[in-house]
C-alpha positions as CSV (number, residue, x, y, z in Angstrom):
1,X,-18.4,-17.6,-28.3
2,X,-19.1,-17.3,-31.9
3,X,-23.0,-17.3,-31.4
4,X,-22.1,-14.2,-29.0
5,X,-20.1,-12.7,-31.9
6,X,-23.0,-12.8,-34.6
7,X,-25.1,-10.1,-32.5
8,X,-22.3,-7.3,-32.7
9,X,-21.2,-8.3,-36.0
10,X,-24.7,-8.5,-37.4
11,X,-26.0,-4.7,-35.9
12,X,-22.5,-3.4,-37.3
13,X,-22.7,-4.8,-40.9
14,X,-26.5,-3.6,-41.2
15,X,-25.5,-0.2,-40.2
16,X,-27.7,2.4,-42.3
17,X,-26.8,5.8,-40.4
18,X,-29.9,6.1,-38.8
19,X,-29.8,8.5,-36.3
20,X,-30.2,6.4,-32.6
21,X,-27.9,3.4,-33.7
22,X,-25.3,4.0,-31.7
23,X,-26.4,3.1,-28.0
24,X,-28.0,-0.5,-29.7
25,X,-24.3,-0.6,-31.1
26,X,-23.1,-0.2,-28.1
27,X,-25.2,-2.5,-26.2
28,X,-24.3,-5.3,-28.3
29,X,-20.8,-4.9,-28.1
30,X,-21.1,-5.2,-24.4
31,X,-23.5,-7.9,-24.3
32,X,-20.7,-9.2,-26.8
33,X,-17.4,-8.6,-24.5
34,X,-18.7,-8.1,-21.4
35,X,-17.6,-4.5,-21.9
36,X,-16.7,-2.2,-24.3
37,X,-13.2,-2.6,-25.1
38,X,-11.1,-0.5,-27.0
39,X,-11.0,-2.0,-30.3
40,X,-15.0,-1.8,-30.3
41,X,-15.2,1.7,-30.1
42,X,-12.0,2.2,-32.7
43,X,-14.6,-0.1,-34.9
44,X,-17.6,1.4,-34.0
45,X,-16.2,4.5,-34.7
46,X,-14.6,3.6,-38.3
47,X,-18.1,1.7,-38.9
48,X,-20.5,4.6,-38.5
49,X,-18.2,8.0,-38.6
50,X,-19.1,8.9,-35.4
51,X,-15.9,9.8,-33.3
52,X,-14.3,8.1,-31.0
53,X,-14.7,11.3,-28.1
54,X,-17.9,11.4,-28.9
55,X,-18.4,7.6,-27.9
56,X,-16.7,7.9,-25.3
57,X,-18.9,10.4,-24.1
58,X,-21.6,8.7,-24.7
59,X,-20.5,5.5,-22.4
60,X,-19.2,7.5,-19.9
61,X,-22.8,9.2,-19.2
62,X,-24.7,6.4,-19.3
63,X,-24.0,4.0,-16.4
64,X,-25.2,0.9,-17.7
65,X,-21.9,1.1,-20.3
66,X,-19.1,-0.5,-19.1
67,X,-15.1,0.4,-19.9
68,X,-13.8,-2.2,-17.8
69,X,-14.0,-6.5,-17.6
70,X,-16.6,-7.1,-14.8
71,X,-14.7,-9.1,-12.2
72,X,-15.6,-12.9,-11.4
73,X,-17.2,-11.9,-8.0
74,X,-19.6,-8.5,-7.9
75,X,-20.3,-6.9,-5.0
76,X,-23.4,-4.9,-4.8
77,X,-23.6,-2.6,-1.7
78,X,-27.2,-1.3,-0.8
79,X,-27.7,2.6,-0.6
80,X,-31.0,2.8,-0.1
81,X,-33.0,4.7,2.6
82,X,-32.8,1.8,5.0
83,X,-28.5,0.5,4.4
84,X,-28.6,4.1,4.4
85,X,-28.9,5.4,7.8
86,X,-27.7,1.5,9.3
87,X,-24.5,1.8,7.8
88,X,-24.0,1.9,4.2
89,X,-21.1,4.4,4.0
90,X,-19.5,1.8,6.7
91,X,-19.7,-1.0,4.2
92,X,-18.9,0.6,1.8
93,X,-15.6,2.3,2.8
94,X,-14.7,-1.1,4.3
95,X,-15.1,-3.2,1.0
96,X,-13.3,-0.2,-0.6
97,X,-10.0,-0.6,1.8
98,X,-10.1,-4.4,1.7
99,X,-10.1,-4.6,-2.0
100,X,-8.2,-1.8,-2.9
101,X,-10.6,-0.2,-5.0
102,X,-13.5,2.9,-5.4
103,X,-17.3,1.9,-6.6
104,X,-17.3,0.8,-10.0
105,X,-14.1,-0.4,-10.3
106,X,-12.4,-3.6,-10.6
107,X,-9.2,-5.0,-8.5
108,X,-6.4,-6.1,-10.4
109,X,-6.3,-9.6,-10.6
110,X,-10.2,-9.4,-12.0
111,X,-12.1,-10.8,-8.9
112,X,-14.3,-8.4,-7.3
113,X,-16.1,-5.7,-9.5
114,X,-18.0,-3.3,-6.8
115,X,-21.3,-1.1,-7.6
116,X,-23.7,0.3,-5.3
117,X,-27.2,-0.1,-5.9
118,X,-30.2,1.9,-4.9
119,X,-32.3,-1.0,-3.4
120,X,-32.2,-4.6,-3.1
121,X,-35.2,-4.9,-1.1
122,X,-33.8,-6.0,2.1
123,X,-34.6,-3.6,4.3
124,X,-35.3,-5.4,7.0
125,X,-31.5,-6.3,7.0
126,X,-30.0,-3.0,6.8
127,X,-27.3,-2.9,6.1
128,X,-27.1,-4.9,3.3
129,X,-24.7,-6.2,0.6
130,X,-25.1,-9.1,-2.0
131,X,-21.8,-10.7,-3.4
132,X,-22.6,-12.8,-6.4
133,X,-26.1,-14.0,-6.1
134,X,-25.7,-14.2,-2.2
135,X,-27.5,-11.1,-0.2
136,X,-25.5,-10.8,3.3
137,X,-27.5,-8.7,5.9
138,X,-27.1,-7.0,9.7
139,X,-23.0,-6.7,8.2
140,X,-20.5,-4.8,10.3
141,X,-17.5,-4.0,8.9
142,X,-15.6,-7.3,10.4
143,X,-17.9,-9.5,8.4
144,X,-17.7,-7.6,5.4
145,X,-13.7,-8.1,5.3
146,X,-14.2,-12.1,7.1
147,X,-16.5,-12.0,3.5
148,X,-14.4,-10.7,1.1
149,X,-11.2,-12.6,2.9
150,X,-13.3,-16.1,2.9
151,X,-13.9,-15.2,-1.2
152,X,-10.1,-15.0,-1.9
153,X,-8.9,-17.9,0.3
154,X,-11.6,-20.1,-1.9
155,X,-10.0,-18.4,-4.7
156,X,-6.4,-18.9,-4.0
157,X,-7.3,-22.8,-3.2
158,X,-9.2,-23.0,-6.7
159,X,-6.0,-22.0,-8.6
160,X,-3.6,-24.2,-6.4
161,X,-5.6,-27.5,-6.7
162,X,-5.5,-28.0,-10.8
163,X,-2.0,-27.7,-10.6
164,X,-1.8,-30.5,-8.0
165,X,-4.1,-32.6,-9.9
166,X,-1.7,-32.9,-13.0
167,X,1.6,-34.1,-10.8
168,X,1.7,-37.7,-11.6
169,X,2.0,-39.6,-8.7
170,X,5.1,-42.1,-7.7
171,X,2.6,-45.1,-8.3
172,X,3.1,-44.4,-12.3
């Protein structure tokens, strides 16, 4: 973590006031957190004298920024042309029920972070959706929520098994 921290640290201590520092600020406090939490703007802010509204408006126009932890799984619905007209809206008000969410947003317990995109170049699939690194195609809304159900079950195992692992058992 610390050879993540140098970036940040580094682009704030060399500060000058040059006009066009803040969005490389910015950048490398996300590249730094993962987002950009609140105590990096507050420094940010206190760093260069630029207010804190006015950073915030800054992230909140540009989409790449981030104000929120991305979650552990991201879903990436396709909008494009082709997801489009199959079905896109489908997919994505289904992942939107089943995870309690809206596009861009995370679920509370930090697993599924969902986006939609304008292409992933699957068009033959239509309509498409990638979760992780994993492109799923031809999806109707039952195997979008089979999908996103199969994610959390692995999940919930995942966090039941280390506890397991440190009972001793009655051999000694």
């Amino acid at each position: 973590m610390a050879a993540r921290a140098e970036p940040f640290a580094y682009r704030l201590w060399r500060y000058d006031g040059a006009p066009g520092e803040l969005i490389p600020l910015l950048q490398s406090a996300q590249d730094h957190f993962g987002y950009i939490p609140r105590r990096a703007i507050k420094y940010i802010s206190e760093v260069t004298r630029i207010p804190e509204s006015t950073i915030y408006g800054v992230i909140t126009f540009y989409s790449q920024f981030r104000l929120q932890p991305m979650g552990k799984h991201v879903v990436r619905v396709c909008d494009g042309t082709a997801c489009h007209v199959s079905g896109a809206k489908m997919l994505i008000d289904t992942v939107q029920d089943e995870l309690g969410i809206e596009v861009g947003d995370t679920t509370e317990d930090g697993l599924f972070t969902l986006f939609t995109v304008a292409c992933l170049g699957c068009c033959s699939l239509a309509p498409v959706m990638m979760l992780n690194d994993e492109t799923h195609g031809r999806l109707t809304a039952a195997a979008v929520r089979k999908l996103l159900r199969a994610y959390r079950r692995r999940e919930a195992q995942q966090t039941t098994v280390p506890a397991a692992a440190g009972v001793p058992d009655s051999r000694g």
